[in-house]
N, C-alpha and C positions, 0 to 999 in steps of 0.2 A: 504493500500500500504506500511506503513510504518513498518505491521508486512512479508510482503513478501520479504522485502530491507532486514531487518535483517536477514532472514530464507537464504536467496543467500550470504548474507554477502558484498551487494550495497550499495553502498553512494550515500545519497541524493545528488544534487546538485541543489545550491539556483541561483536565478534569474542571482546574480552580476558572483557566479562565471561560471553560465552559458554562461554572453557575454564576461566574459574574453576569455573563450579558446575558442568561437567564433571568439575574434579580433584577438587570438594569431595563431588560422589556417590560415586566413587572409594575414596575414604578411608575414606567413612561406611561401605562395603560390605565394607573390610578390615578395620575396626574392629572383628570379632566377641568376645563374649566369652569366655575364655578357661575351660576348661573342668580344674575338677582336679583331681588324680591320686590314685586311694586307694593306702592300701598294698597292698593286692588286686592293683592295676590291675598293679604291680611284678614280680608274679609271671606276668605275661600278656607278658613283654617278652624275646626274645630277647638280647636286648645286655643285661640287668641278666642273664642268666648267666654271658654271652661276658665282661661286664669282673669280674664278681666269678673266675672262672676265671684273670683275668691278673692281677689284682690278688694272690690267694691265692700264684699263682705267683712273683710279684714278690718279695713277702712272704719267700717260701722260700730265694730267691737272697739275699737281703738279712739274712736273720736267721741262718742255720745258718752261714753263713760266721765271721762274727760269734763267734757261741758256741764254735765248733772250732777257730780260729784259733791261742790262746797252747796247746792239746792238741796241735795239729796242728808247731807249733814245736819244741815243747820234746820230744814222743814221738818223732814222725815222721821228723825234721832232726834230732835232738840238740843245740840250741840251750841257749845260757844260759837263763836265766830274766829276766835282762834284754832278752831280747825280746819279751817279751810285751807290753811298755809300747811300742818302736818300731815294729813293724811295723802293730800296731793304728792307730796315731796314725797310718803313713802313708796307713792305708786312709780314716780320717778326711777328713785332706788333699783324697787324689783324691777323695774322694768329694764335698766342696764345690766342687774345680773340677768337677768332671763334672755337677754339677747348673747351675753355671753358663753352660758350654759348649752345653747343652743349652736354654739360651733362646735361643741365637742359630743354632742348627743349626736348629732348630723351623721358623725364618724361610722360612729354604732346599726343604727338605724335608717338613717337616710334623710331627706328632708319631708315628706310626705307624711311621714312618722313621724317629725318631729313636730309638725305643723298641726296634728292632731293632738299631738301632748297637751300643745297648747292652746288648743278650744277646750279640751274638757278642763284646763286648770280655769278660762275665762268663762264656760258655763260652770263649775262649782262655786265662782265667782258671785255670779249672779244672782244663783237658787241663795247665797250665804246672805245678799243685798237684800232679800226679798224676809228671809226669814232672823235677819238680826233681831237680837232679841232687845228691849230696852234697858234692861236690867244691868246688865254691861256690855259699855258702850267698847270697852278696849276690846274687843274683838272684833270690832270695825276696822280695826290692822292687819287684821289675818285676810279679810276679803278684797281687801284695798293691794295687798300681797301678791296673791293670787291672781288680781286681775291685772296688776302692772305686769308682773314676770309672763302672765298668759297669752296677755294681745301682743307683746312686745315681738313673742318669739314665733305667734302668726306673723306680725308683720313684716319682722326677717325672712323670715319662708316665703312669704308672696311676693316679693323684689325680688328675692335669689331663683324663685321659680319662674319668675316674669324674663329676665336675664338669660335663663336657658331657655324659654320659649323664643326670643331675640337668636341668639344663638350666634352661628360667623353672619349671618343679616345683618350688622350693624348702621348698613346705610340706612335701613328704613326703621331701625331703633327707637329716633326722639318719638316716629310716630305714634311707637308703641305705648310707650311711655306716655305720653299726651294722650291716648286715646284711654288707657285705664286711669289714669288721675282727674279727665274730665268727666267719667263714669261715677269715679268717684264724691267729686266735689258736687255734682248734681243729685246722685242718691243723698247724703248728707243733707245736703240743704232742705231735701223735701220732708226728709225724715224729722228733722228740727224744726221745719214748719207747723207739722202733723201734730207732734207734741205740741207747741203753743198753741194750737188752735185748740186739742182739747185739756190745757191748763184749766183749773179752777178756780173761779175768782175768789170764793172766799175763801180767809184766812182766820185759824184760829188756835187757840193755845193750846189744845188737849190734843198731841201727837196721835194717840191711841186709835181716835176715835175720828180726827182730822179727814176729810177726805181728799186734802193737798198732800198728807203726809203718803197717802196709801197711795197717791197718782204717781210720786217719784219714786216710791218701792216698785212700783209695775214698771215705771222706764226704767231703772236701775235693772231691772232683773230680766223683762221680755228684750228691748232692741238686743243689748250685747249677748244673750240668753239664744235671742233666735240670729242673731246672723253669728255669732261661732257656730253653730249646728248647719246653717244653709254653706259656710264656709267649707265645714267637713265634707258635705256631699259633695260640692262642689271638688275637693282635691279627687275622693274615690270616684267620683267621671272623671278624672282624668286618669286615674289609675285605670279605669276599664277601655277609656278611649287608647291607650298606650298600648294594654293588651292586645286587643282588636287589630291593631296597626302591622302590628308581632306578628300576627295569625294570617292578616291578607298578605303582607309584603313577603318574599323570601327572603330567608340567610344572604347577608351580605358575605359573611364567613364560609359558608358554603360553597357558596359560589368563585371565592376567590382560593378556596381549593380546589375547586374543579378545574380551574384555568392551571392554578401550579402545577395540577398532575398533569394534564395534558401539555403542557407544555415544555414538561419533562420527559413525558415519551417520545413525544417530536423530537426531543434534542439526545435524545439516545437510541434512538435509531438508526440504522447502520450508515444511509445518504448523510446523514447529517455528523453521524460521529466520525466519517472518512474524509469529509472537505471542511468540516468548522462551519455545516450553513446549519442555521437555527430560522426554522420557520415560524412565518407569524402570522398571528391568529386576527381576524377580523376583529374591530371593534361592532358593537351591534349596530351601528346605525349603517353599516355596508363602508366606513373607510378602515385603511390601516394604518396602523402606528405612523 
């Protein structure tokens, strides 16, 4: 063989550099150009509703609590008016450990997990708002606790999930962005509405019996109560939509074995292993490399 290479004027080619320009056809065939995303394309995507829905949600857990809170004190509990500055401040607190907690729970579990963890700590939050007792008041730290550390670390999870639905798209990003914070900032507002429209006007001194005190136990407990729980569903659609995706699309891994094999037997085949040619495979759309 070695007097027929010379007589054509072929070069051998040895083992190593045979898998090289196997792995470098390889490469060359994954290397496709990336193809990108209009803001049209946005509106064509199940999971840009599914996270703008948890997002919104998140949002709702996070913001109403917030603005009811020093109401929810001072009417509800009969608290000084120097609580307003503490118990906010605790929810502050939890709410910076709980976003931290939540980078290393991530590790364990994953973010979808985690983002559940923390609906049920901002719905036991709630049910806690709803049924504080009046007898003692300091265990309105414990719920105040629970709700900062809780929403804190949905609302980690909804950016970091929003982020991977953006993904390498980054040209059409701010859209994305803008289109779930304007979701946002309009659900909020109408929800805030809703409640002042059915505020109660009068006012009176017996908590127990108040029916302004009972109005701010029910926001305190149903908004943040019910959108952690619409948030939850909200992530498990997405966990089923992800499934789904898994089951129609094939193995991309599959498939990128079946090319390595065959194009391994191509290249040790006896044409190919005597002059150094390594054939090449079609790309699908009918060109070649």
């Amino acid at each position: 063989s070695s007097g027929i290479n010379a007589e054509y004027g072929v070069k051998e080619t040895s083992d190593e550099e045979l898998s090289a320009q196997i792995e470098e056809q390889r490469l060359l065939k994954e290397e496709k150009p990336r193809q990108k995303r209009k803001i049209s394309d946005w509106f064509k995507q199940k999971k840009f509703y599914l996270v703008g829905l948890m997002y919104m949600f998140t949002r709702l857990t996070v913001n109403v609590p917030q603005v009811y809170l020093p109401k929810y004190l001072t009417k509800a509990l009969a608290m000084k008016k120097e609580s307003i500055a503490f118990f906010p401040l605790m929810m502050l607190i939890c709410s910076v450990v709980g976003s931290f907690l939540s980078r290393f729970i991530v590790k364990y579990i994953g973010k979808r997990a985690t983002y559940v963890i923390g609906a049920v700590l901002a719905i036991s939050s709630s049910v806690w708002f709803q049924f504080q007792p009046l007898s003692d008041l300091c265990l309105t730290y414990g719920a105040t606790a629970l709700m900062g550390a809780g929403s804190s670390m949905m609302l980690v999870l909804s950016l970091s999930m929003t982020a991977d639905l953006i993904g390498i798209h980054s040209e059409t990003g701010a859209f994305v962005y803008g289109a779930m914070s304007l979701l946002d900032k309009i659900t909020n507002g109408v929800v805030i509405a809703l409640i002042q429209h059915y505020h109660p006007n009068e006012d009176c001194t017996d908590v127990s019996t108040c029916p302004l005190a009972k109005f701010y136990r029910y926001v305190m407990f149903l908004v943040p109560g019910v959108s952690a729980v619409c948030g939850t569903l909200s992530v498990l659609l997405l966990v089923c939509n992800s499934v789904l995706n898994r089951r129609k699309s094939p193995s991309p891994r599959a498939g990128k074995l079946s090319d390595a094999l065959h194009t391994q037997s191509v290249a040790s085949s006896p044409a190919s292993s005597r002059y150094g040619v390594i054939e090449e495979n079609s790309e699908s759309d009918g060109n070649s490399i």
